[in-house]
C-alpha positions in Angstrom: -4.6 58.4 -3.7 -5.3 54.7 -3.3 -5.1 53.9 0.4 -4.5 50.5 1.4 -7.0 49.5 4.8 -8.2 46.7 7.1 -11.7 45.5 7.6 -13.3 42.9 9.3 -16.8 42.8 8.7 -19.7 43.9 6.1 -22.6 46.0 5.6 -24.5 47.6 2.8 -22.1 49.4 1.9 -19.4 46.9 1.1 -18.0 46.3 -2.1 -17.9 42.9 -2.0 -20.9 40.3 -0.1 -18.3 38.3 2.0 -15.5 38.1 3.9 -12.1 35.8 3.3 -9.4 35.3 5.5 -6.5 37.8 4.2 -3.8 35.1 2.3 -0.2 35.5 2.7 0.4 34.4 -0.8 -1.0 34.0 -3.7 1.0 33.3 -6.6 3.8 30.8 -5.9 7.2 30.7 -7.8 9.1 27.5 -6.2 9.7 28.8 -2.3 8.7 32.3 -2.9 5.1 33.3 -2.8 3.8 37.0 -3.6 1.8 39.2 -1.2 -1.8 39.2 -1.9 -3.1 41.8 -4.7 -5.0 44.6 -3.0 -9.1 43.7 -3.1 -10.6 46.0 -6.0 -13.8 46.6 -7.6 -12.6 49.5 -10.3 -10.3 50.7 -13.1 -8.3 52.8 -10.4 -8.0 49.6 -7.8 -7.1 47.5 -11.0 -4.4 50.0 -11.8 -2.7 50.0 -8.1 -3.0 46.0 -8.2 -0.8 45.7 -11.5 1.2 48.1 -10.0 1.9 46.4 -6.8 2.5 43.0 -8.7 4.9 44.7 -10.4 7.1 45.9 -7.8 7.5 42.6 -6.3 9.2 40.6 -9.5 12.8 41.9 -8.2 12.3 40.6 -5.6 11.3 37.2 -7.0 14.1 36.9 -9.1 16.6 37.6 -6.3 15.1 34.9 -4.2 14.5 32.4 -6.2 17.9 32.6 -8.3 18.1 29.7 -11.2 16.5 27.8 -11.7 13.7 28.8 -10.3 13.6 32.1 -11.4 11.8 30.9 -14.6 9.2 31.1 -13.1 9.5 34.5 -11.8 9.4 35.7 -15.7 5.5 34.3 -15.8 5.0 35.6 -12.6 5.6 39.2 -14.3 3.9 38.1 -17.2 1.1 37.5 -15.2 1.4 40.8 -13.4 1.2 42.3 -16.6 -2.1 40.5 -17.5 -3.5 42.0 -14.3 -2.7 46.0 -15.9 -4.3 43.9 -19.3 -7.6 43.6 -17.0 -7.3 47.0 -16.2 -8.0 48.0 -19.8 -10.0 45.4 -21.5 -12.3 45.1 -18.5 -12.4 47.8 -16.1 -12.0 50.8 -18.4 -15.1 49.4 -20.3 -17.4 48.2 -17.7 -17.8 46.9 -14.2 -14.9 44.6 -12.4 -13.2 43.2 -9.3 -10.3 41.3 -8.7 -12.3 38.0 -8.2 -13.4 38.1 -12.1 -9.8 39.1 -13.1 -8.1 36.0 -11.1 -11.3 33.6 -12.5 -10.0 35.2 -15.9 -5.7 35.1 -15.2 -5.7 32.3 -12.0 -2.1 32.6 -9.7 0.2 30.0 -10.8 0.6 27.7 -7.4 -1.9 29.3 -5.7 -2.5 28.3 -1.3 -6.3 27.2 -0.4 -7.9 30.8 0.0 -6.5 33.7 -3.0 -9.8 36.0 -2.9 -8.4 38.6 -0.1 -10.1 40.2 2.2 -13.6 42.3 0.9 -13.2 45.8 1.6 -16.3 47.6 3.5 -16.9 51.5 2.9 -19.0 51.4 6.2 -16.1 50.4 8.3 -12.7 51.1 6.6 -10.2 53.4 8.3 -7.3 54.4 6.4 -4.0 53.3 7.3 0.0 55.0 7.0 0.7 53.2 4.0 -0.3 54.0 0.0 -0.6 51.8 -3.0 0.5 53.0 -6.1 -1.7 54.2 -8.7 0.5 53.3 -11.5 4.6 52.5 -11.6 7.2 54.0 -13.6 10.8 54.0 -12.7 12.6 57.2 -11.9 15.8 55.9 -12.7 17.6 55.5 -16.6 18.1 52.3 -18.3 21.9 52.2 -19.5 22.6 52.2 -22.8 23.8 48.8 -24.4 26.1 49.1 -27.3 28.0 46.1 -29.7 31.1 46.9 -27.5 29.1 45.8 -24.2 27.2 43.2 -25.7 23.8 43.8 -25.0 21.3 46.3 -26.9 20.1 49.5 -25.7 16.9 49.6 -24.2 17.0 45.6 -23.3 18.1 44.2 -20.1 20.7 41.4 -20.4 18.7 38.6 -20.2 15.7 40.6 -19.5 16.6 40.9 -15.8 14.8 44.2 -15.2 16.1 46.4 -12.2 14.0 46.8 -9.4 11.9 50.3 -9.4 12.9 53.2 -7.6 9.7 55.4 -7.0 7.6 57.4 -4.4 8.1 55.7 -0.5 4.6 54.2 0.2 5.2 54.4 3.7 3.5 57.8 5.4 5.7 58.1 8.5 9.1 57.8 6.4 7.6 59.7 3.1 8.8 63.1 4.3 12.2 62.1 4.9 12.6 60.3 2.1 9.9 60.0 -0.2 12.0 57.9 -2.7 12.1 53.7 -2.2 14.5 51.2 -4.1 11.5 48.2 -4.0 14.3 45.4 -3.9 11.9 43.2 -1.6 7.8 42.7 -1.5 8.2 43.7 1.8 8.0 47.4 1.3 9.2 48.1 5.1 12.2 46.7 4.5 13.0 48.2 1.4 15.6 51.1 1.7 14.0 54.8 1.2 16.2 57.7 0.1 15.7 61.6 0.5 14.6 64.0 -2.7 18.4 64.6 -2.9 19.9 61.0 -2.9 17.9 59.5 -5.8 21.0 59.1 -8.1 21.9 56.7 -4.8 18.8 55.2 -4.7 19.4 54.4 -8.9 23.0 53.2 -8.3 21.5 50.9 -5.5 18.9 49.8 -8.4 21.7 48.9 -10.6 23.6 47.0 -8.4 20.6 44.6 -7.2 20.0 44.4 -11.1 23.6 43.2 -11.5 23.2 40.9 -8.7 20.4 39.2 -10.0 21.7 38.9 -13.6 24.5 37.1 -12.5 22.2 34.7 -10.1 19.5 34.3 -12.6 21.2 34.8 -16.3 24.3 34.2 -15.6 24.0 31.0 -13.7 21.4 29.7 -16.6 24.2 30.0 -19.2 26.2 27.2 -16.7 23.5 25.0 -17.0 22.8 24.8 -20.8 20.7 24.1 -22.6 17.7 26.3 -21.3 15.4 28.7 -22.9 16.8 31.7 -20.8 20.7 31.3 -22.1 22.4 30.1 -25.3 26.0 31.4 -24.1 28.9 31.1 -22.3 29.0 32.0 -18.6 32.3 34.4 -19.0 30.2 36.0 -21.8 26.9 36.0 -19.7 29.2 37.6 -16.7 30.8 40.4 -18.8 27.6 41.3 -19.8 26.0 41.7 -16.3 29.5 43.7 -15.3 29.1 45.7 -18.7 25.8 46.7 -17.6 25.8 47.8 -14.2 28.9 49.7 -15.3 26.8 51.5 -17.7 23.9 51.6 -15.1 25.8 53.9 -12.4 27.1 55.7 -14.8 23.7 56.7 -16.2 22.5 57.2 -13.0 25.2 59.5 -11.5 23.0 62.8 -12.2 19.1 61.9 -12.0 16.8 64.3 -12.6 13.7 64.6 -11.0 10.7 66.7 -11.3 8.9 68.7 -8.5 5.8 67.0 -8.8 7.3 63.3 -8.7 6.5 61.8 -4.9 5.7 65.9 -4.3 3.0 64.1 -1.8 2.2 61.7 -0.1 0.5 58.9 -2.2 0.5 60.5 -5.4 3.6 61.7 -8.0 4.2 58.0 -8.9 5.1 58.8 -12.7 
C-alpha cells in the first residue's frame, strides 16, 4: 500500500535533500488547477502519481466545461505521460518526480511545483491511501450505429469518472467503493460493497453531464477540433449513451479481492 504522509523537515534518511512548500496546484487548465502529484522517488510512487492524475480529469472537465475543457484533454494526456515515466524510466533505473516534471513540465504551472520531500526518519502515516494503479470497476456501454457512437469509445471521448476502492481509512469499511467525480476525494461520494451498480449509474450520469457541457456545447460553437456536428446530434448522443451506461451498469460484478482492504484491491 502506498500511504500518503506529511513531513516537515530532513535527515539522512530522506529521499529527497530539501524541503518545498506543499503547492496547491500544479497544472492549470483555465480556473481549475490540479492537486499536487504525490513526491516519489520509485517505480511504485510513479505508479500511484499517474494514478492520482488520473482520477482528477473528471473533475476537470466538469469544471471547466467548453471551452476550456480543451485543455483538460492535455491535462490527461499529460497524466498519461506521467504512467509513460513510470515505464521508460523508473522500471529501468533510478527516478523521482522532479526528473519526470523536468522531462513532462505542468502546463500553467504557480511559482513552486516540486512538493513537499518526503523524509523516512520522520514520516507518520496518515488515514488516507494513494492508489497503486486505477482501473474502473464499472462497464463502458456498448455504442452501436443505432446510437451513434462506437463501442468501446466515449462520445467525444468524455471518459466517466472512475469508480474504485474509497481512499479514505475511516469511511473504507462502510463503503470501500468511491465515484472520484471531484479531486477532492473527501467530497467524493463512497458507496458500500453492495451499492456499486449505484455507484456506476452515478458514474454514468456525471459522464452524461459532462458530454453535454464539454461535447455537446463544442458542437454550438463550430468550428473546433473537438466537434464537426450538430448540437441535436451531439445531444442524442450524450442521452444515447448514458442510456446504455445504466443499463450496463444495473448488475456489476465485483470480485472479493477488489477494495478487500484497505489501500490495496485497486484493479
Amino acid at each position: 500500500m502506498s500511504t500518503s504522509t506529511k513531513t516537515t523537515t530532513t535527515s539522512s534518511g530522506s529521499k529527497c535533500s530539501t524541503t518545498a512548500p506543499a503547492p496547491t496546484c500544479e497544472y492549470g487548465c483555465g480556473s481549475w488547477c490540479s492537486k499536487p502529484l504525490p513526491w516519489f522517488s520509485d517505480l511504485p510512487g510513479c505508479k500511484a502519481a499517474a494514478a492520482n492524475c488520473a482520477l482528477q480529469v473528471a473533475d476537470c472537465m466538469s469544471t471547466t466545461g467548453w471551452p476550456g475543457a480543451l485543455q483538460c484533454f492535455t491535462f490527461a494526456s499529460w497524466c498519461q505521460s506521467i504512467s509513460n515515466y513510470a515505464s521508460s524510466v523508473c522500471s529501468s533505473g533510478s527516478c523521482s518526480k522532479s526528473d519526470c516534471l523536468s522531462k513532462n513540465p505542468p502546463q500553467n504551472p504557480p511559482a513552486t511545483t516540486a512538493g513537499v520531500c518526503i523524509s523516512t526518519a520522520t514520516t507518520t502515516a496518515s488515514s488516507s491511501a494513494l492508489p497503486s494503479t486505477v482501473t474502473n470497476v464499472c462497464a463502458l456501454p456498448t455504442g452501436s450505429a443505432n446510437s451513434g457512437y462506437a463501442s468501446g469509445q466515449c462520445v467525444g471521448n468524455v471518459l466517466p469518472p472512475f469508480v474504485t476502492c474509497n481512499d479514505i481509512q475511516s469511511d473504507w469499511a462502510q463503503n470501500p467503493f468511491k465515484v472520484y467525480s471531484s479531486k477532492d476525494s473527501a467530497s467524493c461520494a463512497s458507496y458500500s460493497r453492495g451499492q456499486v451498480s449505484s455507484a456506476c449509474q452515478a458514474a454514468c450520469k456525471t459522464q452524461y453531464s459532462n458530454c453535454m457541457s464539454v461535447y455537446a456545447a463544442a458542437c454550438k460553437t463550430q468550428p473546433n477540433s473537438l466537434c464537426a456536428e450538430t448540437y441535436s446530434n451531439a445531444a442524442w448522443k450524450c442521452s444515447n449513451q448514458q442510456n446504455d451506461c445504466v443499463s450496463a451498469n444495473r448488475n456489476v460484478y465485483v470480485s472479493g479481492s477488489r477494495c478487500a482492504s484497505f489501500g490495496s484491491g485497486w484493479s
